[in-house]
C-alpha positions in Angstrom: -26.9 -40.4 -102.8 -28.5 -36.2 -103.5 -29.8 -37.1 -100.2 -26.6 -38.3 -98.3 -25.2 -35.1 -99.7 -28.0 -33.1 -98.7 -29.3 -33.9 -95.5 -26.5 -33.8 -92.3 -25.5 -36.2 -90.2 -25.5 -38.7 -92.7 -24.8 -42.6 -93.8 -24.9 -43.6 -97.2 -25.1 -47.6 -97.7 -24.1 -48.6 -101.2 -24.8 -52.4 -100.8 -22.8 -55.1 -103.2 -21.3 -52.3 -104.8 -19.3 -55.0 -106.9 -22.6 -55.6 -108.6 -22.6 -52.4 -110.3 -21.4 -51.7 -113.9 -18.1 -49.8 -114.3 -20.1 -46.5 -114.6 -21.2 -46.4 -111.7 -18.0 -47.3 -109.9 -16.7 -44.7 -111.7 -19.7 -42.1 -110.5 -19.0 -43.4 -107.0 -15.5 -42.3 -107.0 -16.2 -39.1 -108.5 -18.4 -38.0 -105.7 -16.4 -39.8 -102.9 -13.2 -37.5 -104.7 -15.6 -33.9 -104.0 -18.1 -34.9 -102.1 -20.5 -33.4 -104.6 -22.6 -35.0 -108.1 -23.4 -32.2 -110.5 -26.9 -32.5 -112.1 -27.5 -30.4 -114.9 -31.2 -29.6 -113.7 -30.5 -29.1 -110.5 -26.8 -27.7 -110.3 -24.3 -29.3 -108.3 -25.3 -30.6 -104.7 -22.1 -30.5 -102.4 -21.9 -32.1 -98.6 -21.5 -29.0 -96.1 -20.2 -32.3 -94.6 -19.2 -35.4 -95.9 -21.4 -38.5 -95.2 -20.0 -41.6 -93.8 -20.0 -44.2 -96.7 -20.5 -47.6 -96.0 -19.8 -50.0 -99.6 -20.2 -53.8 -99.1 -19.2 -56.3 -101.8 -19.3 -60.4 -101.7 -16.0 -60.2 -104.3 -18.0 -61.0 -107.2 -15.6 -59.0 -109.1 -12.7 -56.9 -108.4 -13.2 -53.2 -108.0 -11.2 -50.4 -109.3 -7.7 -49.6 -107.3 -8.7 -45.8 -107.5 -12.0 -47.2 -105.1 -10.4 -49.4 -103.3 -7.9 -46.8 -102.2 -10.7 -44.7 -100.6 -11.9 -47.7 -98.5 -10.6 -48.9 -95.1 -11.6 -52.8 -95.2 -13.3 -54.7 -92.4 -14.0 -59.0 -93.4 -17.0 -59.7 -91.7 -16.3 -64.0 -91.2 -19.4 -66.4 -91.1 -20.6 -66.4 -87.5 -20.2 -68.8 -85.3 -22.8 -71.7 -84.6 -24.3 -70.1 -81.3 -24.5 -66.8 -83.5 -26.0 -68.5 -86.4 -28.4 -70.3 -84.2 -29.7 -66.7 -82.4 -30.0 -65.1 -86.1 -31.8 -68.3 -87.3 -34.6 -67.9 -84.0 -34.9 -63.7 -84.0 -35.3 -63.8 -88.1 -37.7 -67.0 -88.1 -39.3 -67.7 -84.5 -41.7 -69.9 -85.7 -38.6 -72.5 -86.7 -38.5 -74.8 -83.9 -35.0 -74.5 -82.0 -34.4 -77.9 -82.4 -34.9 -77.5 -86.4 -32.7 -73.8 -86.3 -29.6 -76.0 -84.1 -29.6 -78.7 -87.1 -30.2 -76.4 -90.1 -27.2 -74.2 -88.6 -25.3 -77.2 -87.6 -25.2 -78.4 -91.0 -24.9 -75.2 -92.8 -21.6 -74.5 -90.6 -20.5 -78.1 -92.2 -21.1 -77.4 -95.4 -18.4 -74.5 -95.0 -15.8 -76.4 -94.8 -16.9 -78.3 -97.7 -14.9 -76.2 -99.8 -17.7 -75.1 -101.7 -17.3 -72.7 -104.9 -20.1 -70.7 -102.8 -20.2 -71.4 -99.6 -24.0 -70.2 -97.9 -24.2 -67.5 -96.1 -26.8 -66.7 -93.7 -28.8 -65.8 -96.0 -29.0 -69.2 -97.1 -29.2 -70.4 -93.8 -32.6 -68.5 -93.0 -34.0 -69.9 -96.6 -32.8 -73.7 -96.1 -34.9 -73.3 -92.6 -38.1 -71.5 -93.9 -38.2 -73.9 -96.9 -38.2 -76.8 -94.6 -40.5 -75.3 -91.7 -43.1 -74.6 -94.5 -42.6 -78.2 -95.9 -43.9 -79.3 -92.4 -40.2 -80.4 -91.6 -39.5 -80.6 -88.0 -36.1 -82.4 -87.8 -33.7 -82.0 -90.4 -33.1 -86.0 -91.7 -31.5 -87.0 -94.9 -34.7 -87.1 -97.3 -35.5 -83.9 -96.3 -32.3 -82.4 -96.5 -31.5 -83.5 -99.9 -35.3 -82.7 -101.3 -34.2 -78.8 -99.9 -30.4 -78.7 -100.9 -31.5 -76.2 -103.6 -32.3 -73.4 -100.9 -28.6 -73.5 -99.5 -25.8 -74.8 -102.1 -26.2 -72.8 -105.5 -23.8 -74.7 -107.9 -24.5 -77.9 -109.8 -21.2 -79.0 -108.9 -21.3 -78.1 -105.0 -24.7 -80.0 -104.9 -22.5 -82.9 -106.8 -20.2 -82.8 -103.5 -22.8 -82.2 -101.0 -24.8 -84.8 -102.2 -22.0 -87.5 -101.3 -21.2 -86.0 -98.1 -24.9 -85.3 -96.7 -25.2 -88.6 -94.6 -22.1 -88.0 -92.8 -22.6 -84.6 -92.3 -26.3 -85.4 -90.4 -25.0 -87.8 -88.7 -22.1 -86.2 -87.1 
């Protein structure tokens, strides 16, 4: 953050900023209010111009209205399949494309699932490296349900992915 308000041009990223206690939500706001953070040993640093701030946050609580204010909001949606499928062969080339097209296939299934978490890419890249490193090379029942723990998080969504898995590969 000293830096962002140091050095010009400059982007601070203050990723999953939901994920931080209420102090520092409460930091962040002071210096997105003045554009400065005073430090008793070093004085108070202020941005001859303001940084552009970037927060992110998966919703896993709400932030403070005072925060929220100060933001302009942009949803970033799941991509599509032919998206997932591009992320899935740049991020993991040695996943076959066959293996990437399933893996995605099925991921984008499992979001309509409705799902208390539905996975996000994330997920996607970790349910295809976990079965490309299990010498997996076409994503079949067995495998999928001996890997379910790399892309559904809750005992209760693997519950209801569990009874909808054979469908959902063979659709």
């Amino acid at each position: 953050m000293l830096r962002a308000l140091r050095e010009t041009p400059a982007v601070l990223l203050v990723d999953e900023v939901d994920r931080a206690d209420d102090e520092f939500e409460a930091f962040l706001l002071e210096v997105l209010s003045s554009w400065s953070v005073s430090i008793p040993e070093l004085g108070t640093v202020t941005a001859a111009t303001p940084p552009t701030v970037v927060l992110t946050s998966n919703r896993t609580r709400e932030l403070h209205d005072a925060l929220k204010r100060r933001c302009l909001y942009h949803w970033i949606d799941h991509p599509g399949l032919e998206r997932e499928i591009a992320i899935l062969r740049s991020r993991l080339p040695e996943v076959s494309r066959r293996l990437a097209e399933q893996v995605a296939g099925a991921v984008q299934q499992l979001r309509d699932q409705g799902l208390l978490k539905p996975p996000g890419v994330a997920e996607t890249l970790d349910w295809a490296r976990a079965l490309h490193r299990l010498g997996v090379e076409q994503l079949d029942l067995d495998a999928a349900a001996r890997t379910l723990g790399a892309v559904v998080k809750y005992r209760e969504d693997t519950d209801r992915v569990k009874q909808a898995l054979d469908r959902m590969l063979q659709g």
